[in-house]
C-alpha positions as CSV (number, residue, x, y, z in Angstrom):
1,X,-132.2,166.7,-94.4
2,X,-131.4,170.4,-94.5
3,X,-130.8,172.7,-97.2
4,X,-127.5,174.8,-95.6
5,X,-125.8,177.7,-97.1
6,X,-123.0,180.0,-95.8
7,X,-122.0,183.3,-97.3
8,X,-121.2,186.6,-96.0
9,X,-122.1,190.3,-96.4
10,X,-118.9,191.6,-94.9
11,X,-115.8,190.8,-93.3
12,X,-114.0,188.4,-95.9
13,X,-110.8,189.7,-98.1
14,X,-111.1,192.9,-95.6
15,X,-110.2,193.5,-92.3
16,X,-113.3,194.6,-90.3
17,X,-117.2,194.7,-91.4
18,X,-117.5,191.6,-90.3
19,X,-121.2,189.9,-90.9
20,X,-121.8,186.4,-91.7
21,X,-124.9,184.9,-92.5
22,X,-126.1,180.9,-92.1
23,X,-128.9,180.5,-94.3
24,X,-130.9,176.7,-93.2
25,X,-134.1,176.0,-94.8
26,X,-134.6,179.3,-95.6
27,X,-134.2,180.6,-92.5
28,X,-131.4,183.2,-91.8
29,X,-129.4,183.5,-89.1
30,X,-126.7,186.3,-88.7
31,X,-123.4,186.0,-86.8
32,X,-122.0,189.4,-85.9
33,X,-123.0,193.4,-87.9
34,X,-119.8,195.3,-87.7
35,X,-118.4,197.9,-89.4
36,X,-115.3,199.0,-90.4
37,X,-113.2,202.2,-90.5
38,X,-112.4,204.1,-94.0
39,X,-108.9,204.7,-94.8
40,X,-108.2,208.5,-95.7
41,X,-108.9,208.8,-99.7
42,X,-112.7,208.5,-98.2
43,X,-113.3,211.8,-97.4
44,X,-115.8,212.8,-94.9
45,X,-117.0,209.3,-94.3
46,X,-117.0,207.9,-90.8
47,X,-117.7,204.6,-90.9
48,X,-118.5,201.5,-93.7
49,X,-121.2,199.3,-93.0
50,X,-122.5,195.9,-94.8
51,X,-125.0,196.4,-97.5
52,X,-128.0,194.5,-95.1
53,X,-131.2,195.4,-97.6
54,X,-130.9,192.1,-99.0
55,X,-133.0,191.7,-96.0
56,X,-136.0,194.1,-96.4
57,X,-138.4,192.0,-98.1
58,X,-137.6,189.0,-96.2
59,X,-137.8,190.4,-92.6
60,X,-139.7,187.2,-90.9
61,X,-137.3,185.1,-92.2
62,X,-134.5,186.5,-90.5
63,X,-134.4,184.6,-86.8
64,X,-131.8,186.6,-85.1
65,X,-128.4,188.4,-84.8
66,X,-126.0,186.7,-83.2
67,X,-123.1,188.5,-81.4
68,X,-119.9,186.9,-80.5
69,X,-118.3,190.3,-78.7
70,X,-118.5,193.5,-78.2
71,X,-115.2,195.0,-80.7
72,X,-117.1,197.8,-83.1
73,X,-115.6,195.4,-86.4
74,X,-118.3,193.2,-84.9
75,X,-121.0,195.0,-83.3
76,X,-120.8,198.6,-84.6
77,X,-123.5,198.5,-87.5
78,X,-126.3,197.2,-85.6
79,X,-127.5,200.9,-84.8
80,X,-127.7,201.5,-88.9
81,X,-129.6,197.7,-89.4
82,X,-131.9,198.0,-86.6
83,X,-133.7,201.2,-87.3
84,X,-134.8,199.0,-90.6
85,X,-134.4,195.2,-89.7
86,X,-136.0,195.2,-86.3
87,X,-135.0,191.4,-85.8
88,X,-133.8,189.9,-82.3
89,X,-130.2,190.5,-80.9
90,X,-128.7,187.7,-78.9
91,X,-125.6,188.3,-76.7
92,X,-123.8,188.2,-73.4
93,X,-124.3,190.3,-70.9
94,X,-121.5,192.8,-71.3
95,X,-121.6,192.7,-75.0
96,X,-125.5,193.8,-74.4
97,X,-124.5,196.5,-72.3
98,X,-122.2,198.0,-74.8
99,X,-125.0,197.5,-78.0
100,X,-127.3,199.4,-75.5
101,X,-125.0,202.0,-74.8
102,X,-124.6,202.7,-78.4
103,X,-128.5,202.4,-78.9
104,X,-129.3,204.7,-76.6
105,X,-126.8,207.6,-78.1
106,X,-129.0,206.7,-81.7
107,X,-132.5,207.5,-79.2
108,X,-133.6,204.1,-79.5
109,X,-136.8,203.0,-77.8
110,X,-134.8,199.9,-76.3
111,X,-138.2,198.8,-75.3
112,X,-139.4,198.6,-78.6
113,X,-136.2,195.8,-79.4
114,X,-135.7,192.5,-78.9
115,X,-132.5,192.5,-77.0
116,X,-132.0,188.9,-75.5
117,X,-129.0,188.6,-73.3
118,X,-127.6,185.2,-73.4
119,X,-124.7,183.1,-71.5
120,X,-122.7,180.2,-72.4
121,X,-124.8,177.7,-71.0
122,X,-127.9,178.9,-73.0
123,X,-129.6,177.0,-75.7
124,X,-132.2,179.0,-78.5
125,X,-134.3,176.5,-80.3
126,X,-135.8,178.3,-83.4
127,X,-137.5,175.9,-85.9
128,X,-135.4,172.8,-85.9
129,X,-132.2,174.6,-85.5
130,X,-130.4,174.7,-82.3
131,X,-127.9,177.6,-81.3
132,X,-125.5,177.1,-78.6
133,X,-122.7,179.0,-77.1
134,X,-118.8,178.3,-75.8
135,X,-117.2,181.4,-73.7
136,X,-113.9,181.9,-75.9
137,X,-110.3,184.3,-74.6
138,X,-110.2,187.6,-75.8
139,X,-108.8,190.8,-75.5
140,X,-112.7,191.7,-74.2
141,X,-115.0,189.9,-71.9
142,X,-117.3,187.5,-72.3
143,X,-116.7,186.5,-75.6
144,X,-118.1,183.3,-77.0
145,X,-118.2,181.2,-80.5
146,X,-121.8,180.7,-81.6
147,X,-122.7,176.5,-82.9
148,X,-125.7,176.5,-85.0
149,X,-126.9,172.3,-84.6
150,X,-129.1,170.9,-87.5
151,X,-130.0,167.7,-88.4
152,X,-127.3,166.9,-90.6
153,X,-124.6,168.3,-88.1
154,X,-122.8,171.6,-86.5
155,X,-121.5,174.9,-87.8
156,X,-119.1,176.6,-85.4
157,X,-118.0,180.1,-85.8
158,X,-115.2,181.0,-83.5
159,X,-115.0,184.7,-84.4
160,X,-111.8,186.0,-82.5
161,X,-110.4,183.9,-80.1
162,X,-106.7,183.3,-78.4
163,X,-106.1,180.1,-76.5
164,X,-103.8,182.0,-73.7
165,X,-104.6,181.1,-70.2
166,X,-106.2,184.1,-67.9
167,X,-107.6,183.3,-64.0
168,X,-110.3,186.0,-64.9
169,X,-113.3,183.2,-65.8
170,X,-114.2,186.1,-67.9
171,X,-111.9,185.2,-70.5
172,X,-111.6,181.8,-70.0
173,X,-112.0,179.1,-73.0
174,X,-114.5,176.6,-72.1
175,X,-112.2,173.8,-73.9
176,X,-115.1,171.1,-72.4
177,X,-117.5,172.4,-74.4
178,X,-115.8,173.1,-77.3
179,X,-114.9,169.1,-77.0
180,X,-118.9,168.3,-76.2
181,X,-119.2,170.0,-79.7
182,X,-117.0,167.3,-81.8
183,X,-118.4,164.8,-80.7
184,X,-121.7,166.0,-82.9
185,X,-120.2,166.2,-86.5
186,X,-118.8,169.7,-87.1
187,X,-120.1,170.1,-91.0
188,X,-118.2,173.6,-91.0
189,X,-115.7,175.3,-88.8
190,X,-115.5,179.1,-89.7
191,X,-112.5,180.0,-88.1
192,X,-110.6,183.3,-87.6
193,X,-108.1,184.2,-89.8
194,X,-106.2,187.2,-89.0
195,X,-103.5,185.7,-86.7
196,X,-103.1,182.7,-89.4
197,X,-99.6,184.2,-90.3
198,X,-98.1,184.6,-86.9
199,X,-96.4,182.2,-85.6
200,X,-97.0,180.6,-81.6
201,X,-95.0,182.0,-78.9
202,X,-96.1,180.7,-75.3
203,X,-94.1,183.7,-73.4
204,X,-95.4,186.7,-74.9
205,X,-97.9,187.1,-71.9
206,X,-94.7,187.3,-69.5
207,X,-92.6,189.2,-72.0
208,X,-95.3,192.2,-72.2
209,X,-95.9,192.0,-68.3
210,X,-91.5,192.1,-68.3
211,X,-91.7,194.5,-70.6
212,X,-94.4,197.0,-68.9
213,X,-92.7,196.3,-65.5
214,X,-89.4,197.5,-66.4
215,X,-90.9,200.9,-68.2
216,X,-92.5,201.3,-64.6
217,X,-89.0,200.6,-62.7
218,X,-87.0,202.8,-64.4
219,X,-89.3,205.9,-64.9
220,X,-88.6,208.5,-62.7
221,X,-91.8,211.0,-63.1
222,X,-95.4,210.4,-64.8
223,X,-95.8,207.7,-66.8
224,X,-98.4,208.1,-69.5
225,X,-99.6,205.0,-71.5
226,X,-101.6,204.8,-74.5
227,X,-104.4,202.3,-74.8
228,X,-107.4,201.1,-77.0
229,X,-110.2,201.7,-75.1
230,X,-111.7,198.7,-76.6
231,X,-109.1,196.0,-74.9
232,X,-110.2,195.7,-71.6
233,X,-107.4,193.0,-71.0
234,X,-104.2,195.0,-71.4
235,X,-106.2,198.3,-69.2
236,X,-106.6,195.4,-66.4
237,X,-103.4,194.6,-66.7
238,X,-101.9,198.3,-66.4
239,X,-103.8,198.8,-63.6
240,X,-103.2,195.8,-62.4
241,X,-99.1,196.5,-62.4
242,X,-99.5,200.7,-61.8
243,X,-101.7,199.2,-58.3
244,X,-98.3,196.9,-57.5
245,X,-96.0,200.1,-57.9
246,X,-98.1,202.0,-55.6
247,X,-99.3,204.5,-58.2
248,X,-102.5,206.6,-58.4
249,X,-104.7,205.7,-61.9
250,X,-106.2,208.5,-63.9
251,X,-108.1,207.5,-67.3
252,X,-108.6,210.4,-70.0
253,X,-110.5,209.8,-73.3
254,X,-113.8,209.8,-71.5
255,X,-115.4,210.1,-75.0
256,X,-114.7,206.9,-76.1
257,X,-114.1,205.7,-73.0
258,X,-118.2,204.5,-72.2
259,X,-116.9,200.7,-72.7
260,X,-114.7,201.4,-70.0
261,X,-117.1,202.6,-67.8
262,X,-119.7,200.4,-68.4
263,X,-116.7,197.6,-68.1
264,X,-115.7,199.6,-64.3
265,X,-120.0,199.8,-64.1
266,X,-120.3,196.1,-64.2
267,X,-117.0,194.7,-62.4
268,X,-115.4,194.0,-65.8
269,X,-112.7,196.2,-65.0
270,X,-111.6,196.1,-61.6
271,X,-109.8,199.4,-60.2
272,X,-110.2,200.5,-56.4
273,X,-112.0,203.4,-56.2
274,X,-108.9,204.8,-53.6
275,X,-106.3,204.4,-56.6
276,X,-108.7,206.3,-59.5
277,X,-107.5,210.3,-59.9
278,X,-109.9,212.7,-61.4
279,X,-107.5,215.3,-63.1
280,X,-108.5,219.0,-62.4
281,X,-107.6,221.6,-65.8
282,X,-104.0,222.7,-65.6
283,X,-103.5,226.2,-64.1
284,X,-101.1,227.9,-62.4
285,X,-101.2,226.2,-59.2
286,X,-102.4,222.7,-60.4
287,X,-99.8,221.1,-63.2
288,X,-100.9,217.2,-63.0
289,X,-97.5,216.2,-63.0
290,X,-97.4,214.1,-59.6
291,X,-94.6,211.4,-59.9
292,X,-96.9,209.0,-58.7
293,X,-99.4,209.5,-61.4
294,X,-100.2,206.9,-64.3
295,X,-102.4,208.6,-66.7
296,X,-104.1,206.3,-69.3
297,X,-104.7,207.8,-72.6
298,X,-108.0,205.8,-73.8
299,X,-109.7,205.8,-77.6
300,X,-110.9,204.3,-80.7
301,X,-108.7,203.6,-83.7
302,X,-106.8,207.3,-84.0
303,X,-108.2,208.9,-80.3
304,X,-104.8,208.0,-78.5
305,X,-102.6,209.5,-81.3
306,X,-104.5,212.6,-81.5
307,X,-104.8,213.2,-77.5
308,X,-100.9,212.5,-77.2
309,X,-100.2,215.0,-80.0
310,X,-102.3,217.4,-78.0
311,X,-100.4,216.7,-75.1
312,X,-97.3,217.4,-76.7
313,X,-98.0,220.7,-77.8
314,X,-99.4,221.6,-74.8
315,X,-102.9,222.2,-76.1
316,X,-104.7,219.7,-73.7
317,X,-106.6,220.8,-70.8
318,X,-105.3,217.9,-68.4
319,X,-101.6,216.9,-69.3
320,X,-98.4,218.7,-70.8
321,X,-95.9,216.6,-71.8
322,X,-92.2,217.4,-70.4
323,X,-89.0,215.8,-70.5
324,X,-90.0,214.4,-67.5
325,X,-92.8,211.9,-68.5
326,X,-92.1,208.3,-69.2
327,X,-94.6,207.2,-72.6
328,X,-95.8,203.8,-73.2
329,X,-96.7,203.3,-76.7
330,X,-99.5,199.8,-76.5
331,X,-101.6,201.5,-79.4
332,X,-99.8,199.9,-82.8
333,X,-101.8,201.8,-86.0
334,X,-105.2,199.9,-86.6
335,X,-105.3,199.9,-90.8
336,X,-106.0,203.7,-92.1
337,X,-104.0,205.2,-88.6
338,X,-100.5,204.3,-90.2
339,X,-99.8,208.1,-91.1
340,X,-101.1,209.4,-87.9
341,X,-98.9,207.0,-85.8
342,X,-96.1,207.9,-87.3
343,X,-96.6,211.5,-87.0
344,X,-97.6,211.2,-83.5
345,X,-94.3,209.7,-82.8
346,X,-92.7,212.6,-84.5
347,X,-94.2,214.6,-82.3
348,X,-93.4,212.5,-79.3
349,X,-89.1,212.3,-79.6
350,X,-89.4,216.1,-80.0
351,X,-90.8,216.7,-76.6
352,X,-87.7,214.9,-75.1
353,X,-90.0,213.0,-72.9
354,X,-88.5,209.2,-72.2
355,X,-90.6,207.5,-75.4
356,X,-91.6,203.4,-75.2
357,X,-92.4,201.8,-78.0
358,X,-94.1,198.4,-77.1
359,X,-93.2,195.9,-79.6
360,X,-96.3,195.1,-82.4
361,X,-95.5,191.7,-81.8
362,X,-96.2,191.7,-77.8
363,X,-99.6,193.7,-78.5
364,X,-100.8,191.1,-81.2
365,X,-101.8,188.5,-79.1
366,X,-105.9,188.7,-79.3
367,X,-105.7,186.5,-82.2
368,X,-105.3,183.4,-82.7
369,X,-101.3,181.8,-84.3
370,X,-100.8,179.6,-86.3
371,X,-100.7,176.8,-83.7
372,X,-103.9,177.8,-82.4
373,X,-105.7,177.5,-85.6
374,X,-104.4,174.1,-85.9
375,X,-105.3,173.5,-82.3
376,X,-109.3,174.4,-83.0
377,X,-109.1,172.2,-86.2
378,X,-107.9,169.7,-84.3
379,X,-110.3,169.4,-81.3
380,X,-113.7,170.1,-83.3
381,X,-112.2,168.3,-86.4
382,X,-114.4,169.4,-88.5
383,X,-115.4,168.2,-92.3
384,X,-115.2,171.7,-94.4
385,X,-113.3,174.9,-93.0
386,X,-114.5,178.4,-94.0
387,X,-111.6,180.7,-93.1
388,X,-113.5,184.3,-91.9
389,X,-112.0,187.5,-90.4
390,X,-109.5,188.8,-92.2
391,X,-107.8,189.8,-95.4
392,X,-107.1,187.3,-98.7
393,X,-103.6,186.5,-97.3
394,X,-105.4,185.6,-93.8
395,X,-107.6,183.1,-95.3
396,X,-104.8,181.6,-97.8
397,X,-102.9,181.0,-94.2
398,X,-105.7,179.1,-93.1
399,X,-105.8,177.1,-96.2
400,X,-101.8,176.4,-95.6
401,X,-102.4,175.3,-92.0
402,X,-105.5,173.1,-93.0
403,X,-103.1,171.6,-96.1
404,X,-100.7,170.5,-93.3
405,X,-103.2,168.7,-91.3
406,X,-104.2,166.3,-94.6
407,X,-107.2,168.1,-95.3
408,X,-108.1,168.2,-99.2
409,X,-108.3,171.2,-101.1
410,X,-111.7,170.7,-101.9
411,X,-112.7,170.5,-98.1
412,X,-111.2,174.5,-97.6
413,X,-113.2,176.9,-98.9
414,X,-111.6,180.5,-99.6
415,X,-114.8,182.9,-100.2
416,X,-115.1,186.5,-100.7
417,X,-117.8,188.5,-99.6
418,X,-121.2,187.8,-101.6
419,X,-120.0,184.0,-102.4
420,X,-122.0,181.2,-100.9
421,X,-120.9,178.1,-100.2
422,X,-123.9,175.2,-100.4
423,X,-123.0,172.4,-97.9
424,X,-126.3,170.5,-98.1
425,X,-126.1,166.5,-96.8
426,X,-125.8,163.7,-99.9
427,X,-124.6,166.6,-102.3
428,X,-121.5,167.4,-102.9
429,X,-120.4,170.8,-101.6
430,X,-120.3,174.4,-104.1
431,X,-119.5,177.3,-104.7
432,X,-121.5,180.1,-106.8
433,X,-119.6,182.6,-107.1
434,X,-121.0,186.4,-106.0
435,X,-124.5,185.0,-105.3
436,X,-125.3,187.4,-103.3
437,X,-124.7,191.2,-104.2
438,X,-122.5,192.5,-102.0
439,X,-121.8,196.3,-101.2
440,X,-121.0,198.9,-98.5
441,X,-122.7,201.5,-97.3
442,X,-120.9,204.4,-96.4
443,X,-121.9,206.5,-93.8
444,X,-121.3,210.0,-93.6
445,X,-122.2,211.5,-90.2
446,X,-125.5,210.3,-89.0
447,X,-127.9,209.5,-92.4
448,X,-127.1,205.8,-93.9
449,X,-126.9,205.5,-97.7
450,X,-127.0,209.1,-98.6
451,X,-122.7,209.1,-100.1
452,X,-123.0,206.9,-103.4
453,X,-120.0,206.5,-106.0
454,X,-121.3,209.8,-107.4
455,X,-120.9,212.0,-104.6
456,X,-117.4,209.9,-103.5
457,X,-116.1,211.2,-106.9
458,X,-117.2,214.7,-106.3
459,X,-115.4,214.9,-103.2
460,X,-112.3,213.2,-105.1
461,X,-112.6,216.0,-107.4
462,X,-113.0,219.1,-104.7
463,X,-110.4,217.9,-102.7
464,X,-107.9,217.8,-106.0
465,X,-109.2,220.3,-108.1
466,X,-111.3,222.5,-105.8
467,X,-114.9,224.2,-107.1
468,X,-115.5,227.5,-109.4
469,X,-118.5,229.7,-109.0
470,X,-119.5,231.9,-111.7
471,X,-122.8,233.8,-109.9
472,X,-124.7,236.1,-111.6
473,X,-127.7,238.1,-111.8
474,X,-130.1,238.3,-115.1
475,X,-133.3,240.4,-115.7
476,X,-135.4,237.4,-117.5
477,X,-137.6,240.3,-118.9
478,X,-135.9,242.4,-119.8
479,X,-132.8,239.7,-121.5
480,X,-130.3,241.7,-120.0
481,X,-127.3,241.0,-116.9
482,X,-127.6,242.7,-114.0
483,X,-123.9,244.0,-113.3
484,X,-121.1,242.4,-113.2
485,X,-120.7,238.3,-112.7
486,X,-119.0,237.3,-109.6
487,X,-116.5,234.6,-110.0
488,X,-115.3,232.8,-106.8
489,X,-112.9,229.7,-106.4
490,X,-112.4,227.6,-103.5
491,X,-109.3,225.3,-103.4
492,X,-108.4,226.1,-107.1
493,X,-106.4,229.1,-108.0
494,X,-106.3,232.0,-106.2
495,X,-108.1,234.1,-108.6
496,X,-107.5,237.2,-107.2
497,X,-103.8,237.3,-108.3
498,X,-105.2,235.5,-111.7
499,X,-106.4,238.5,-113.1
500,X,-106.1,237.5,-117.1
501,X,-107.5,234.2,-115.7
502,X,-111.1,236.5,-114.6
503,X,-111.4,238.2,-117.6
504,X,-111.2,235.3,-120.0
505,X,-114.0,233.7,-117.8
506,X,-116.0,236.5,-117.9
507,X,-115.8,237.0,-121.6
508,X,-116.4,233.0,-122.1
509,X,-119.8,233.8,-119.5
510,X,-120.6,237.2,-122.0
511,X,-120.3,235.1,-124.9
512,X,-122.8,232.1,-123.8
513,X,-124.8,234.9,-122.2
514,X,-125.5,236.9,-125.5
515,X,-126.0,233.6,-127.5
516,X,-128.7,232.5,-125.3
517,X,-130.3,235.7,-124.6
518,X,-131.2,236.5,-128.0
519,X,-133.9,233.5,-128.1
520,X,-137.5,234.4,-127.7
521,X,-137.4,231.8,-124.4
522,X,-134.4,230.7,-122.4
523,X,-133.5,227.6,-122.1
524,X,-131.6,227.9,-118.7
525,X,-130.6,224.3,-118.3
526,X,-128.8,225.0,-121.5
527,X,-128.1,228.3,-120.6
528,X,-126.1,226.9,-117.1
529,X,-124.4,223.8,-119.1
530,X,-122.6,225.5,-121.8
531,X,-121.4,228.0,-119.5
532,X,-119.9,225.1,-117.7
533,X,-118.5,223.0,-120.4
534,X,-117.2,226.1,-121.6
535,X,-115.3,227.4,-118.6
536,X,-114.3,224.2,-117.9
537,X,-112.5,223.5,-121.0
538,X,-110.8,226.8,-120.8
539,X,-109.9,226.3,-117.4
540,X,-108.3,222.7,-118.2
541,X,-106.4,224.3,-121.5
542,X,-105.2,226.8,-119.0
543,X,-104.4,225.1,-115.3
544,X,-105.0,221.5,-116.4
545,X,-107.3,221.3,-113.6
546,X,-110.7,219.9,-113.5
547,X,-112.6,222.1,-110.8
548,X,-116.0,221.4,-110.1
549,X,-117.8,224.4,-112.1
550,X,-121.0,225.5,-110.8
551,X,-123.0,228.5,-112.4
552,X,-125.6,230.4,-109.9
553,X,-127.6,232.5,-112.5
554,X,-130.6,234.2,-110.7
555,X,-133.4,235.2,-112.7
556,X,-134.4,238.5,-110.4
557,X,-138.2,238.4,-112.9
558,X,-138.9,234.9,-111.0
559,X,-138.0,236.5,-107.7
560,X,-140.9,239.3,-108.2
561,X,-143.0,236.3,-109.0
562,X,-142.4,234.7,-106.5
C-alpha cells in the first residue's frame, strides 16, 4: 500500500506557473515547471517562477520532471530550477527541442543534464511506480497527459487538452489509451480547468477557417496577421489557407520566433520553401507591399502588439502600414496585455488600414468546454478529481461539472497552491491546508531570487514618489562642509523651479549637520538617518509625497586614507 500525496507549487487559483507535484512513498515526482508573466504594477520583473527550494535538501528524492508540452506557463522555469535541481527531464521530442533551445540561450552544458526524450508509447519504471504517457490535441505538438500507476491505482494529469479532431497525428488524442487507462482504477484525475466555463460548440473549427477565408477573399492588398508564436496550430492553418489563395508567406518576429523554427526545423510546421519570402529593409525602391504577400506578425504575450504599433507608425524596418493592408487580429490579450491590446487597436483604426478583429470566442479553442471536461470524467471515471490549470472560478466550474455527473462533494477537491491533498488506500482522503509553503520567485532580468517584497516596495515607491538626493562633501577632520550640498530629484518635483523648496532642505541638512558635528566622534549612520527622517517629514508636510530620500555624505579625510 502506498502513502500518496498531491499538492502543487504553482498553477492553482492563477493562470500560468503551473507545477504540480505527486509525492508516493516519499518519492517526488513533478508534472510540468512553468512560469508565468507579471502584470504591470510589477515593475521591472520579467517573469514569476514557483518557489522550487523546498527541494534543495531532498535532491535524490526527486525522480524526475515531467513535461506534458512545450507552452512557457508549462515549461518556461526549468532554466531557473535546473541550474540548482539537476534532476531528470522527461518529454517528447518537440517539447525537448524547445527546453533545449532555451537551455542553450542560459549556456547550459546540455551534456551535463539528463534530458530524456520520451513518446507515447514509452513506459519509466522508477521504484514501484510506473509512468506512462497518452498523446493529447493541442494548440502545439506532441502534447501528452502523464499516468503515474501505483499499487493502489492511477493518477492522470491531463494538463491542456481539446478533444477536436485534426488529420495531423501530431495532435491527435489517443482516445484507446486513454480507455486502456480506466480500466486500471483512476484514484485521481487532475484535470484542466481553464475552459470549464465555456460552453461546447462543434463548429468553431469551420467557423474560424470561414472566418479567415473570407478576410482572404475580400482583401484587396497585403494582408498582415497577428499570431502567437507559441500556437503552431492556427500558423499551420494560415499557411495552410494563404498556400490555397496562391500567396507568398513571410514570418517577422524572428526573436521569439525560435519555436517556430525549430517547429519548420523538425517538420512541425509544414511551409514550402517556394512559398516562404524573406523581406529586404524598406527603402526607396523596395516597399514590401506586394499584393500577394501574407506577412505573419509572430511573438510572445505582448510581441505582436508592439510590432503592429511599430508598423503603424512607420518605425519598423520591414512593413508600413497603409490604407491598403488588410489586418487579422488572432492574438486576444494573454492576462497583463489587456492595456496594450487595446492601445494597439487604437493605433490600428487610425492608419485606415481594413482592421479584423477575430472573435475571442473562435481563438479559445485549445482548452477544453465544458462537455469535454465531462467527457474525460466520463471515460477514465475516476474516484477523486483535482481540478488544476486555472483560476478559483476555473476550478469551482470543474466542481459544477463533476456535481452534475453525481459525484459527491467530498470526492472534488478544490486546492490552492501549497495545499496537499492525502489520498492514501484504506484512509479516508484530506486535506491540510498550506502544507507546503508556497511562494514566487520573481525574476528580474537574468539573477533568480534577488527582487524580494522589500525591493518590490521600493520600486512602488520610486515609481510614485520618485527618489531625493541630498550629496554632500564633509572634511571629517576638520568638522566642517565642504561647499555647498547638492540636492537632486528624480521623478519628484522639479526642484529647479522649487526654489523655497531647496533652501528649506538645505537649512534642515545645515541644522542636522551642526548638531552632529559638534561631537568629539561622528556617528554617520546617525548622521545620514536624521537627515532623512528629517527631509522626509518636511517633504511630506510640504508635497505629501513620500520620495525615497537618500543622503551621499563623503568624508573627503577617509578618501586620503584610503
Amino acid at each position: 500500500m502506498s502513502e500518496i500525496r498531491f499538492f502543487a507549487l504553482g498553477g492553482l487559483g492563477e493562470n500560468g506557473k503551473n507545477m504540480y507535484v505527486v509525492d508516493i512513498d516519499r518519492q517526488y515526482f513533478i508534472l510540468d515547471a512553468g512560469l508565468k508573466y507579471p502584470t504591470q504594477e510589477l515593475y521591472g520583473v520579467d517573469e514569476i517562477i514557483p518557489n522550487y527550494k523546498m527541494f534543495m535538501n531532498i535532491k535524490d528524492r526527486v525522480k524526475g520532471i515531467f513535461l506534458s508540452h512545450a507552452h512557457e506557463d508549462h515549461i518556461g522555469a526549468l532554466p531557473h530550477i535546473l541550474k540548482e535541481l539537476n534532476v531528470p527531464i522527461y518529454a517528447t521530442p518537440f517539447t525537448m527541442e524547445v527546453v533545449k533551445d532555451s537551455l542553450k540561450e542560459k549556456n547550459f552544458d546540455l551534456n551535463q543534464l539528463t534530458l530524456n526524450t520520451i513518446d507515447q508509447n514509452s513506459i519509466i519504471r522508477i521504484g514501484n511506480v510506473k509512468i506512462t504517457f497518452f498523446s493529447t490535441t493541442h494548440s502545439i505538438p506532441e502534447s501528452v497527459g502523464i499516468a503515474l500507476h501505483t499499487v493502489d491505482g492511477v493518477i492522470v494529469y491531463t494538463s491542456d487538452f481539446t478533444f477536436a479532431q485534426y488529420s495531423d497525428p501530431n495532435y491527435q488524442t489517443d482516445f484507446p489509451k486513454i480507455n486502456d487507462l480506466a480500466q486500471k482504477n483512476v484514484i485521481a484525475l487532475l484535470v484542466e480547468s481553464l475552459g470549464s466555463t465555456l460552453i461546447q460548440d462543434g463548429g468553431i473549427h469551420n467557423a474560424l477557417t470561414h472566418k479567415i477565408n473570407s478576410v482572404y477573399a475580400n482583401a484587396e492588398g497585403r494582408i498582415i496577421v497577428s499570431l502567437f508564436s507559441s500556437d503552431l496550430q492556427k500558423i499551420q492553418r494560415i499557411v495552410d489557407i494563404s498556400l490555397n489563395h496562391h500567396k507568398k508567406i513571410a514570418i517577422i518576429g524572428r526573436r521569439a520566433q525560435r519555436i517556430v523554427d525549430i517547429a519548420i526545423e523538425k517538420g512541425y510546421l509544414v511551409i514550402p520553401k517556394e512559398a516562404l519570402v524573406n523581406l529586404k529593409f524598406i527603402d526607396e525602391k523596395n516597399k514590401n507591399d506586394a499584393n500577394n504577400l501574407v506577412c505573419l506578425v509572430t511573438g510572445n504575450r505582448h510581441e505582436p502588439f508592439y510590432m503592429l504599433q511599430r508598423m503603424c507608425r512607420k518605425q519598423d524596418r520591414l512593413i508600413h502600414i497603409s490604407e491598403n493592408d488588410t489586418i487579422l487580429l488572432m492574438t486576444s490579450p494573454v492576462p497583463g496585455t489587456e492595456k496594450m491590446a487595446a492601445r494597439t487597436l487604437d493605433i490600428l483604426y487610425r492608419s485606415d488600414a481594413n482592421i479584423e478583429v477575430v472573435d475571442k470566442r473562435l481563438l479559445a479553442s485549445n482548452h477544453a468546454t465544458a462537455e469535454e471536461i465531462k467527457m474525460m470524467i466520463n471515460l477514465l471515471r475516476p474516484k477523486y478529481i483535482i481540478p488544476t490549470i486555472g483560476e478559483y472560478r476555473h476550478q469551482y466550474g470543474v466542481k459544477q461539472l463533476a456535481l452534475q455527473m453525481n459525484y459527491k462533494e467530498d470526492e472534488i477537491f478544490l486546492l490552492d497552491n501549497g495545499d496537499a491533498v492525502n489520498l492514501s488506500k484504506g484512509k479516508e482522503p484530506f486535506v491540510s491546508k498550506n502544507e507546503i509553503k508556497t511562494s514566487e520567485i520573481l525574476i528580474d532580468g537574468t539573477a533568480v531570487g534577488d527582487v524580494n517584497d522589500f525591493v518590490m516596495r521600493d520600486r512602488e515607491l520610486l515609481a510614485a514618489d520618485g527618489v531625493l538626493l541630498i550629496i554632500a562633501n564633509i572634511n571629517a577632520k576638520q568638522k566642517q562642509v565642504l561647499g555647498e550640498p547638492k540636492i537632486v530629484s528624480k521623478g519628484f518635483v522639479h526642484l529647479n523651479e522649487n526654489e523655497s523648496m531647496i533652501d528649506e532642505i538645505r537649512a534642515i541638512f545645515d541644522k542636522v549637520t551642526d548638531k552632529h558635528l559638534k561631537g568629539k566622534y561622528i556617528n554617520w549612520n546617525e548622521y545620514k538617518l536624521q537627515i532623512r527622517d528629517e527631509v522626509s517629514k518636511y517633504v511630506y508636510q510640504t508635497a505629501r509625497r513620500r520620495p525615497i530620500t537618500i543622503p551621499v555624505i563623503i568624508s573627503t579625510e577617509m578618501k586620503k586614507e584610503d
